[in-house]
N, C-alpha and C positions, 0 to 999 in steps of 0.2 A: 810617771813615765808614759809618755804618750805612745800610741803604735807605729809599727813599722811599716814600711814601702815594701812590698813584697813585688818586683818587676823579673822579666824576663833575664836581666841583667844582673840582678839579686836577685835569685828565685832562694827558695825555703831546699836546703839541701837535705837529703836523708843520706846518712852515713850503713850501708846492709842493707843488701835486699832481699833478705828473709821473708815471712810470711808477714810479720810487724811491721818493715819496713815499707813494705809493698801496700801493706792495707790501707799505710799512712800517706802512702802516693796516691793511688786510686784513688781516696774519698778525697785528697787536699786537689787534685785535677779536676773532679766533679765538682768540685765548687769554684774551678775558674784560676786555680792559683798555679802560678808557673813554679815548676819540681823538680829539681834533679836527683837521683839517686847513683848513688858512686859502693858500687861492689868490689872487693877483694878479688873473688872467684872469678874465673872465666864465663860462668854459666850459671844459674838457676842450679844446686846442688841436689843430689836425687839420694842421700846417703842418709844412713838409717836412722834419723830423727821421731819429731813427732809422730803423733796417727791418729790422738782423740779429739776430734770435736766436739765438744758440752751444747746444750740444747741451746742456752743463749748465743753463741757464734753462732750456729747454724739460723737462729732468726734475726739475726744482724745481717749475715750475708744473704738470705732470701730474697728479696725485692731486687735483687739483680741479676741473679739466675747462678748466683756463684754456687750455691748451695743446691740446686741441681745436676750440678757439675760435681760437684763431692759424692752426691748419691750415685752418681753413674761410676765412681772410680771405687766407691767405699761399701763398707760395710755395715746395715742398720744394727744397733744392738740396743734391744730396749729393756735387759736386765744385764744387769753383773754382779759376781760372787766373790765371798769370800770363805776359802773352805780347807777343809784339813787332807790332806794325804798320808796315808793312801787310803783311809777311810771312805773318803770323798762327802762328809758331811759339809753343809753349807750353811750359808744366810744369803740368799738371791734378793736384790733388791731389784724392785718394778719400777721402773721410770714412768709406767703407766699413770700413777698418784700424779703424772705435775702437769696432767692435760689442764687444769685452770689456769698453768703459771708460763707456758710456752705452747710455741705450735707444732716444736720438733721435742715431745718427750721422749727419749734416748739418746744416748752416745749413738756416733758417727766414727769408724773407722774406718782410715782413709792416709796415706802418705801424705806431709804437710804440700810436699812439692807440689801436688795437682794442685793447692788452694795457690801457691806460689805463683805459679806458670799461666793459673786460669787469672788470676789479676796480674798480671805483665803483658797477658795478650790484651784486655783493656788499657792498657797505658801510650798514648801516644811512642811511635818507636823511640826517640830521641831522649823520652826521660832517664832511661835505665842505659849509665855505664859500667859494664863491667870490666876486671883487670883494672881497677884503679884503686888500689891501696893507699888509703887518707893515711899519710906520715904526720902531720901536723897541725893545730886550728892556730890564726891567731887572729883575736878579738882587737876591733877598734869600735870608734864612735858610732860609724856608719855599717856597720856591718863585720864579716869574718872572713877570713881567708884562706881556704880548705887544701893542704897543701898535699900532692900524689905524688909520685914517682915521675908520671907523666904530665901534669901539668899543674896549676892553679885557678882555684875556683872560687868565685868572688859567691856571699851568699847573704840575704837580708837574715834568716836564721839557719840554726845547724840542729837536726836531731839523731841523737847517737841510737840508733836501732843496732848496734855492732858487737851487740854478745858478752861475754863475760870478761874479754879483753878491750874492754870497748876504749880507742883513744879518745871519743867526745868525752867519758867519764872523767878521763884521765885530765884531759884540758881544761874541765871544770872545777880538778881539783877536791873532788867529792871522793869520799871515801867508800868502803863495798864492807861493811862491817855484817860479821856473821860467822859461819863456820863450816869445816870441809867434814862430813860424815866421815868415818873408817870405812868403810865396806868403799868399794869397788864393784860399777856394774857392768856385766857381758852380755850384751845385747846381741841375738842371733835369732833371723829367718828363715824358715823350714818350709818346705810343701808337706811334710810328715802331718798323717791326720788324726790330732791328737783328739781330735771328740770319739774317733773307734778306741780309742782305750782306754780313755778317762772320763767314766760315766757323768753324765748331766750335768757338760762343761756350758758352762755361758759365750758371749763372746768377749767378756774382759773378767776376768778371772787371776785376784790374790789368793797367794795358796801358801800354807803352813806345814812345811817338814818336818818328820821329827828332829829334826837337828836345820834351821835356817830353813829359807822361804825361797819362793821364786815365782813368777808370775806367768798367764799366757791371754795373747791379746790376739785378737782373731783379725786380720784382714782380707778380703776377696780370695785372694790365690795363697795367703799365706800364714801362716801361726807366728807371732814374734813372742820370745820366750827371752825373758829375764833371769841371768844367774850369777850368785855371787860364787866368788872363789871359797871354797872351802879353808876350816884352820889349817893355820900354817903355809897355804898355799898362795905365791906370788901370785899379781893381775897375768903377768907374762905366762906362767906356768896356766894357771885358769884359762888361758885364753890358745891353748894348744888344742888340735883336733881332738887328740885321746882324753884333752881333762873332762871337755862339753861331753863328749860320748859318752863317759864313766857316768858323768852326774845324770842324762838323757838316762841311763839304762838304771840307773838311782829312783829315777820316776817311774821310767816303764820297766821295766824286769830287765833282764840278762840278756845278752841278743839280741834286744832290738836296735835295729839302726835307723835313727832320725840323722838325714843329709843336710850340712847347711849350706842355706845358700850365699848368704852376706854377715859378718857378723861384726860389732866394733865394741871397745873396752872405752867405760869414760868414769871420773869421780861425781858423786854427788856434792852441791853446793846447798846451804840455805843464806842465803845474802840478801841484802836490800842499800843501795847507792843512800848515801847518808842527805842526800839533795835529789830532784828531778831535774829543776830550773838555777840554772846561772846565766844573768843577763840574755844573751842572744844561743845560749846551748843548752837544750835539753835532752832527757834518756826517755826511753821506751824499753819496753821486752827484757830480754835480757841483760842488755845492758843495765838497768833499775834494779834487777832483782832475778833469783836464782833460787826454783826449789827443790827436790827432791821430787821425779818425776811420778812417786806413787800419786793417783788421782788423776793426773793427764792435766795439769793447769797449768806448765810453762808458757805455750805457745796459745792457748786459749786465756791467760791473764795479759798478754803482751799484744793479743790483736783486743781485749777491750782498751786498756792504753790506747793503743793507736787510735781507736773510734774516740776514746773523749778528746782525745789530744789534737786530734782534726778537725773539731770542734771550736776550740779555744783557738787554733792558729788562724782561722776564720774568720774569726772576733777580733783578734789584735790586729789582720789581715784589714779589717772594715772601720778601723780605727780606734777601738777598745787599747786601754794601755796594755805593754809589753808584761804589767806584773799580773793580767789573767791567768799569764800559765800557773801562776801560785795555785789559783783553785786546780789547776790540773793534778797540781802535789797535792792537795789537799783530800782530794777527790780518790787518786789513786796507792797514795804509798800506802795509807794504815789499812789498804786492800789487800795490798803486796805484804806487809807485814803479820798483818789479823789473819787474813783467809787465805790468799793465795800459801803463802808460807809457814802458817800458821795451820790452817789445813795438809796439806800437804807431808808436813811432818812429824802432825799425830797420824797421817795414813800410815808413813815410815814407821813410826814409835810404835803403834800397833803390830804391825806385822815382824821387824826386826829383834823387838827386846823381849816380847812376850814368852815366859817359860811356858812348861808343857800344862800347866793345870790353867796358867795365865791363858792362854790358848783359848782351852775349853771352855775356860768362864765369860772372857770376853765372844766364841761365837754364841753361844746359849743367848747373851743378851743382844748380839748383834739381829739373832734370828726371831727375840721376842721387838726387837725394832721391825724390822721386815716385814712381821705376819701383821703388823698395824699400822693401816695408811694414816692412822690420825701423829703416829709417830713417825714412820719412812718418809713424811712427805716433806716436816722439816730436816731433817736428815737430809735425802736427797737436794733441797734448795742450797742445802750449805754446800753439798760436796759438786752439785751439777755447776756453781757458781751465780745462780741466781739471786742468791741471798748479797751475795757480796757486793754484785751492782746495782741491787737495790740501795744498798747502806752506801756506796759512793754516792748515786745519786743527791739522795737524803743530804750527803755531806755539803749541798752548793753555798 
């Protein structure tokens, strides 16, 4: 199959404009290719999503100054913990160990939306439409037909950056095979300062209850703390003022009052789209795949997608066949499935199913990983995601 005509008239459509979709417009602009992006929302979304950026985005994005721009909004964290309460024993791993393997060794915490909004402000105005809800694709010889509420959109290809309901997936006909965890997560931001009372917290921080887990991630102005509903207890019930206060005073003692300021309820998925590429539609991000956010690799596995995938559209762009995108699957699902969610949900299996002796024996050995950089440093490549686009690569 030879390549395609990618004109002003067919441009390369991106369905979301998320941080995936966006990164996938920026760089396919930088290299000259005419883009549109068709959003849902009215606006660029500022609700309580991502926040970790891993050392490889952040030197992805560097050479353009976007990753300056995260440093100014965000938070550096060059170790994270995983530790018992209220003991408050640990294993702190150093991101220090990967000064040979990147230029940014630590996590970046940082709301996704500045990485969003800092690549929108790069996009020519005209690329990004919002309020345009894609109802439909349909596929012919010469191209697709991206069907909105408000109008019709002729496109040389379509990629679905559109999240776990993605309609590109759905048009491809590709399945989302995998599974929905039990637990229920309650995500809630606080100005409360949890480093005064929970001695030698890090800034990303998994933490072991005696009875269930919860986490806390530190940004600029704000703590986001992870909680599951207790037994027996509905998401609705969990997600009432007095349930978070009870479990808040579970942590810290009786009386104290942690205020929130935003807080949202969502399920965990582990999935992976059974396809990336069909003829002229492909997935990205979420749309592809779907992990369990322990580790912070949804939205950092779905902006390296978008870097190979802008790659490849380049190539078929300059006259390479339409079936390049294969190595794009090639390249990125057994990522998606190996590391990205495969990681991801031994962080989950770690932290959620371990009993109480379980606990103590996995940190003793978490903490004999830790005190040795000849051991932390594989370790940290796996979990920072470096390892993983190494072994994409490898995969050409």
């Amino acid at each position: 199959m030879t390549g395609v005509s990618i004109t002003p008239q067919q441009p390369v459509v991106i369905v979301g404009a998320g941080p995936v979709g966006l990164t996938l417009a920026w760089r396919l602009t930088l290299a000259g290719l005419p883009v549109r992006v068709l959003e849902s929302d009215a606006d660029i979304t500022d609700q309580l999503r991502a926040s970790t950026f891993h050392p490889p985005t952040l030197d992805m994005f560097a050479p353009s100054g976007i990753t300056q721009t995260l440093h100014a909004h965000g938070q550096v964290t060059p170790t994270w913990q995983i530790r018992l309460h209220p003991s408050g024993e640990r294993a702190e791993f150093d991101l220090g160990v990967l000064t040979q393997d990147t230029d940014h060794p630590y996590r970046l915490q940082c709301r996704q939306a500045v990485l969003s909004r800092a690549l929108h402000a790069r996009l020519p105005a005209e690329v990004c439409e919002f309020g345009q809800m894609v109802t439909a694709l349909r596929a012919d010889a010469d191209g697709v037909t991206v069907v909105t509420a408000q109008a019709e959109h002729r496109a040389a290809l379509v990629v679905g950056c559109d999240g776990a309901r993605s309609v590109v997936r759905e048009a491809m006909q590709a399945t989302f095979d995998g599974q929905t965890y039990p637990e229920t997560t309650i995500l809630a931001t606080t100005h409360f300062a949890f480093e005064e009372h929970l001695q030698g917290l890090s800034g990303v921080n998994y933490i072991w209850k005696p009875v269930g887990t919860f986490s806390l991630l530190r940004l600029p102005d704000v703590w986001r703390v992870s909680l599951y509903p207790l037994p027996g207890q509905s998401a609705e019930e969990a997600m009432t003022p007095a349930a978070i206060a009870a479990q808040m005073q579970e942590i810290l003692g009786q009386g104290v009052q942690v205020p929130i300021v935003e807080k949202r309820v969502y399920r965990v998925h582990r999935r992976v789209a059974s396809g990336y590429w069909r003829d002229r539609l492909v997935l990205a991000g979420d749309a592809a795949h779907l992990n369990s956010p322990k580790g912070g690799m949804g939205m950092n596995g779905g902006i390296h997608d978008a870097w190979n995938l802008a790659d490849k559209l380049v190539q078929v762009a300059n006259g390479a066949p339409l079936d390049t995108l294969q190595q794009y699957e090639r390249q990125r699902r057994p990522i998606a499935v190996e590391d990205i969610g495969g990681q991801a949900h031994a962080n989950r299996q770690r932290m959620m199913d371990a009993s109480t002796q379980d606990k103590r024996q996995q940190l003793l050995e978490l903490q004999r990983v830790a005190a040795d950089p000849q051991k932390a440093r594989p370790f940290l490549l796996r979990s920072s995601m470096i390892e993983g686009l190494r072994r994409a690569q490898a995969l050409a």
